[in-house]
C-alpha positions as protocol buffer text, in pm:
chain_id: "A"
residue {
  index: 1
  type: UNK
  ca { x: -691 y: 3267 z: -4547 }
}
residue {
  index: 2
  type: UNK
  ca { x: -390 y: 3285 z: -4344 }
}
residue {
  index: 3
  type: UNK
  ca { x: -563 y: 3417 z: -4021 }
}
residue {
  index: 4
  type: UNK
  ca { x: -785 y: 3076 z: -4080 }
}
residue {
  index: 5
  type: UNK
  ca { x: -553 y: 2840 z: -4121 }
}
residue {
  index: 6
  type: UNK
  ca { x: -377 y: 3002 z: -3768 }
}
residue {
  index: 7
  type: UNK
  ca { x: -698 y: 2947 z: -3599 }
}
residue {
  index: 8
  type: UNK
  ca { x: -752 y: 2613 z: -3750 }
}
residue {
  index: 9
  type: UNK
  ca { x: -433 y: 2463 z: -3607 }
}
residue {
  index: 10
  type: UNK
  ca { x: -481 y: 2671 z: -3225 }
}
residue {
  index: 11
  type: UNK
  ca { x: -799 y: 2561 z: -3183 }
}
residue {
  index: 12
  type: UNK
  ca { x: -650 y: 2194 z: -3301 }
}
residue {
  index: 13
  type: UNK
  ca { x: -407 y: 2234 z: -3016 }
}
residue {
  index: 14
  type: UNK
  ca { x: -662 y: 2337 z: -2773 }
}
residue {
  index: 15
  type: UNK
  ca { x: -859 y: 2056 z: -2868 }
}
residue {
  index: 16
  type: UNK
  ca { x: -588 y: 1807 z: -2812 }
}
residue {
  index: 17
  type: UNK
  ca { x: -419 y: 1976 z: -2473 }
}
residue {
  index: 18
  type: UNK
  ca { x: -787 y: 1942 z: -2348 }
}
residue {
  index: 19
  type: UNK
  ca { x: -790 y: 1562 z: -2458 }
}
residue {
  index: 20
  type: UNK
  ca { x: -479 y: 1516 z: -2262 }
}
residue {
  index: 21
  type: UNK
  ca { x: -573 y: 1653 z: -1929 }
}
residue {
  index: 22
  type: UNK
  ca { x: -838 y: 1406 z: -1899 }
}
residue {
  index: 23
  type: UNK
  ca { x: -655 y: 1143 z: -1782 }
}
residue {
  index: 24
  type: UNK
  ca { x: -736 y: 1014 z: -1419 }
}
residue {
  index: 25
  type: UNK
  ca { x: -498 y: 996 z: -1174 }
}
residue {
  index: 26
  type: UNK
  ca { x: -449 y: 647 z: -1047 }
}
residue {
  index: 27
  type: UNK
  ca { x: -384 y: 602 z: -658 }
}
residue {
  index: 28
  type: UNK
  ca { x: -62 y: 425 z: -530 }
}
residue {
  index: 29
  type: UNK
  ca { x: -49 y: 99 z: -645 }
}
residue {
  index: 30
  type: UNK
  ca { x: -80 y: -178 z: -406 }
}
residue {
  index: 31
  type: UNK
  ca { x: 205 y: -405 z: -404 }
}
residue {
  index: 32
  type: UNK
  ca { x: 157 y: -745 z: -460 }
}
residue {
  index: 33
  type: UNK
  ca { x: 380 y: -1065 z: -304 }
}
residue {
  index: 34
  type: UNK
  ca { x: 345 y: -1433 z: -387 }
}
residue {
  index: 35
  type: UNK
  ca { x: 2 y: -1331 z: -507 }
}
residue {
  index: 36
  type: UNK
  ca { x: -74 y: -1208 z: -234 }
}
residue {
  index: 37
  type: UNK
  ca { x: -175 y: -802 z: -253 }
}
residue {
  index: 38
  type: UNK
  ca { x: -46 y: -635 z: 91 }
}
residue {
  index: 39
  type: UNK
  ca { x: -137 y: -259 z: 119 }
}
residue {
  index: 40
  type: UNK
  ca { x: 193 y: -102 z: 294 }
}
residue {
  index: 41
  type: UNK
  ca { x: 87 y: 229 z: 204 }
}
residue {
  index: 42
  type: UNK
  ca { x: -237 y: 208 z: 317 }
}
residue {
  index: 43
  type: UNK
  ca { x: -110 y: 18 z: 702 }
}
residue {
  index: 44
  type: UNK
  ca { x: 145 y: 294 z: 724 }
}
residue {
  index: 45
  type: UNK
  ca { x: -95 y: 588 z: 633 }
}
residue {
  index: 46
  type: UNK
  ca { x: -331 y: 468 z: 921 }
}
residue {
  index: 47
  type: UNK
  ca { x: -32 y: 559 z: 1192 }
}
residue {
  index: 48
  type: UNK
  ca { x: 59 y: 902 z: 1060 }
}
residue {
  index: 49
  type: UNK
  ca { x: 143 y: 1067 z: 1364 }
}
residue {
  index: 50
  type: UNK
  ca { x: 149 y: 791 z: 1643 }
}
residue {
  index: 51
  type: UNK
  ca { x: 370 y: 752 z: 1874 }
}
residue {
  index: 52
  type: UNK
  ca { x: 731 y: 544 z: 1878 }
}
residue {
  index: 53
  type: UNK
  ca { x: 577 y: 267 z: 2028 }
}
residue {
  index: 54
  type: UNK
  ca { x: 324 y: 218 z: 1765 }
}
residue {
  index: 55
  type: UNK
  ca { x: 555 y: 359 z: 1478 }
}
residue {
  index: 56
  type: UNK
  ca { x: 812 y: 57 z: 1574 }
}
residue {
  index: 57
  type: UNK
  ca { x: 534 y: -200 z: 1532 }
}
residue {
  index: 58
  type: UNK
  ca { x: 457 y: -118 z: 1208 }
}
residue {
  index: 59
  type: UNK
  ca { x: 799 y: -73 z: 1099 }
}
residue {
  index: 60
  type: UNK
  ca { x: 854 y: -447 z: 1243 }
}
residue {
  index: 61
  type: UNK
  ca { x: 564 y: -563 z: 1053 }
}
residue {
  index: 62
  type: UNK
  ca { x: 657 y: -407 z: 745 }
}
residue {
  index: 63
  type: UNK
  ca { x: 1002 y: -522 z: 760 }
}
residue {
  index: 64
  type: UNK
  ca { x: 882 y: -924 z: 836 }
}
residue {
  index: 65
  type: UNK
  ca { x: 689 y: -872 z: 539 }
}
residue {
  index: 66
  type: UNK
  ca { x: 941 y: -800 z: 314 }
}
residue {
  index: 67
  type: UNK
  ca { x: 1196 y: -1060 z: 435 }
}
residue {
  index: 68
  type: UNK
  ca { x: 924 y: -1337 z: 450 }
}
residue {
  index: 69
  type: UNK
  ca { x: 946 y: -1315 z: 881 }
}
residue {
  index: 70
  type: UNK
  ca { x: 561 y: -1363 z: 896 }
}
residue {
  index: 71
  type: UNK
  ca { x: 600 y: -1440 z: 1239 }
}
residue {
  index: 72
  type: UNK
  ca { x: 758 y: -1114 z: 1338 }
}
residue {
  index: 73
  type: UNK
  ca { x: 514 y: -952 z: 1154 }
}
residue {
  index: 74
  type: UNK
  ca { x: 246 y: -1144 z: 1346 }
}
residue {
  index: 75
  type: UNK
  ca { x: 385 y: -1023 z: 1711 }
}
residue {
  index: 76
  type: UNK
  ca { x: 372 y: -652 z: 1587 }
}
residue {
  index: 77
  type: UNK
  ca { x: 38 y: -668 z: 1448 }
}
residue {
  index: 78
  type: UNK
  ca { x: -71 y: -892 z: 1766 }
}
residue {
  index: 79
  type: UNK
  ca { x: 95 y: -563 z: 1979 }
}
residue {
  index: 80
  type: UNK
  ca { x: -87 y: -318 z: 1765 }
}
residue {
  index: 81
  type: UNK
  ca { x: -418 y: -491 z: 1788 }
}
residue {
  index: 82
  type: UNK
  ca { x: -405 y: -497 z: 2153 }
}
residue {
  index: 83
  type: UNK
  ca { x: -252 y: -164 z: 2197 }
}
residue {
  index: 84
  type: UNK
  ca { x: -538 y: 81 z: 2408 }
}
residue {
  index: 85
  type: UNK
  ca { x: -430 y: 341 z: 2189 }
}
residue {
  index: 86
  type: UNK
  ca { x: -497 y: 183 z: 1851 }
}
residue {
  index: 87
  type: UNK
  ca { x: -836 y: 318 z: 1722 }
}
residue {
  index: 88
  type: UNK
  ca { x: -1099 y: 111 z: 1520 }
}
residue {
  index: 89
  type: UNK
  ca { x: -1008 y: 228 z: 1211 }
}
residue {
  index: 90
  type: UNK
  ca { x: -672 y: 135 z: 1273 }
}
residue {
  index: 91
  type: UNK
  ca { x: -781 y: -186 z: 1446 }
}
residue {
  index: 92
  type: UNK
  ca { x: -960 y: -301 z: 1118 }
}
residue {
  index: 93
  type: UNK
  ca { x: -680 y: -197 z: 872 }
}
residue {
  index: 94
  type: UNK
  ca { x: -452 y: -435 z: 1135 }
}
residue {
  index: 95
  type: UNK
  ca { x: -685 y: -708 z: 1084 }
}
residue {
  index: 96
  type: UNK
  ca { x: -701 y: -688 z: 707 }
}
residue {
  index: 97
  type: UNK
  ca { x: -273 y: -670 z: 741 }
}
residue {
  index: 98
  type: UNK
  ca { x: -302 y: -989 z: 941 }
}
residue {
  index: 99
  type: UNK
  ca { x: -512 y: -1198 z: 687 }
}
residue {
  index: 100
  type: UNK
  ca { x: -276 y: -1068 z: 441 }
}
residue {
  index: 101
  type: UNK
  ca { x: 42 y: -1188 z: 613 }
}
residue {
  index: 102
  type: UNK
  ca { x: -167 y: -1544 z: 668 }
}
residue {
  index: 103
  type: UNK
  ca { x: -281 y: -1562 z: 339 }
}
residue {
  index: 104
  type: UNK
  ca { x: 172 y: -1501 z: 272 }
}
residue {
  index: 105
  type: UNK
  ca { x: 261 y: -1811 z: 526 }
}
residue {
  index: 106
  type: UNK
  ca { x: -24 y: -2026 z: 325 }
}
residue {
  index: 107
  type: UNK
  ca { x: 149 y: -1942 z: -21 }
}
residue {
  index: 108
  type: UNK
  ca { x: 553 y: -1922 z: 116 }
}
residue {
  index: 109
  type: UNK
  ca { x: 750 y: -2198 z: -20 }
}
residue {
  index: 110
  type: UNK
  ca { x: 853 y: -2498 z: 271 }
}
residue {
  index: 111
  type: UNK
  ca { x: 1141 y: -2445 z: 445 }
}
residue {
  index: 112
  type: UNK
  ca { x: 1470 y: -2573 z: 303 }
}
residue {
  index: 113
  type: UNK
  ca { x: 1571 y: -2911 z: 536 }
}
residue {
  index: 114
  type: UNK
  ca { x: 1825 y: -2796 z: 793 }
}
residue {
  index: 115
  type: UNK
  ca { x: 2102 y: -3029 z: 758 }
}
């Protein structure tokens, strides 16, 4: 009776260690600002591995993100866009960056009046 009550609660513990491990990994979430979802990881993911020139574009772009300088961001993703060594795939991620950051200078709040 004992040896079944031992098996009882190991295969209970099987049964629930197996239950656990069937949760699905979720990918990196995609931040989101003003409503507005803008895939960082994703843009800098693309540029793994390319060069300073391109590296400091995306940097720039990320950074006018974050500090609402859309139009900073703009001028690096204009540079990457027309960069010769900017493949398609990494053309078409830039494009989907650059609705993002015009869908962010629809939503930003006006300007505060300069005094």
């Amino acid at each position: 009776m004992k040896k079944l009550n031992c098996l009882c609660v190991a295969l209970a513990l099987v049964a629930g260690a197996v239950a656990g491990c069937n949760k699905q990994v979720q990918g990196t979430a995609v931040p989101e600002i003003n409503g507005v979802k803008v895939d960082f990881p994703k843009f800098q993911h693309t540029f793994d591995g390319a060069g300073p020139d391109i590296q400091q574009n995306v940097s720039e772009t990320i950074q006018g993100i974050r500090y609402g300088m859309y139009d900073k961001s703009l001028e690096a993703l204009d540079k990457l866009v027309n960069d010769t060594n900017v493949n398609e795939e990494q053309k078409k991620v830039v494009n989907e960056m650059i609705e993002s950051v015009k869908q962010l200078m629809a939503k930003a709040p006006p300007a505060p009046p300069s005094q």
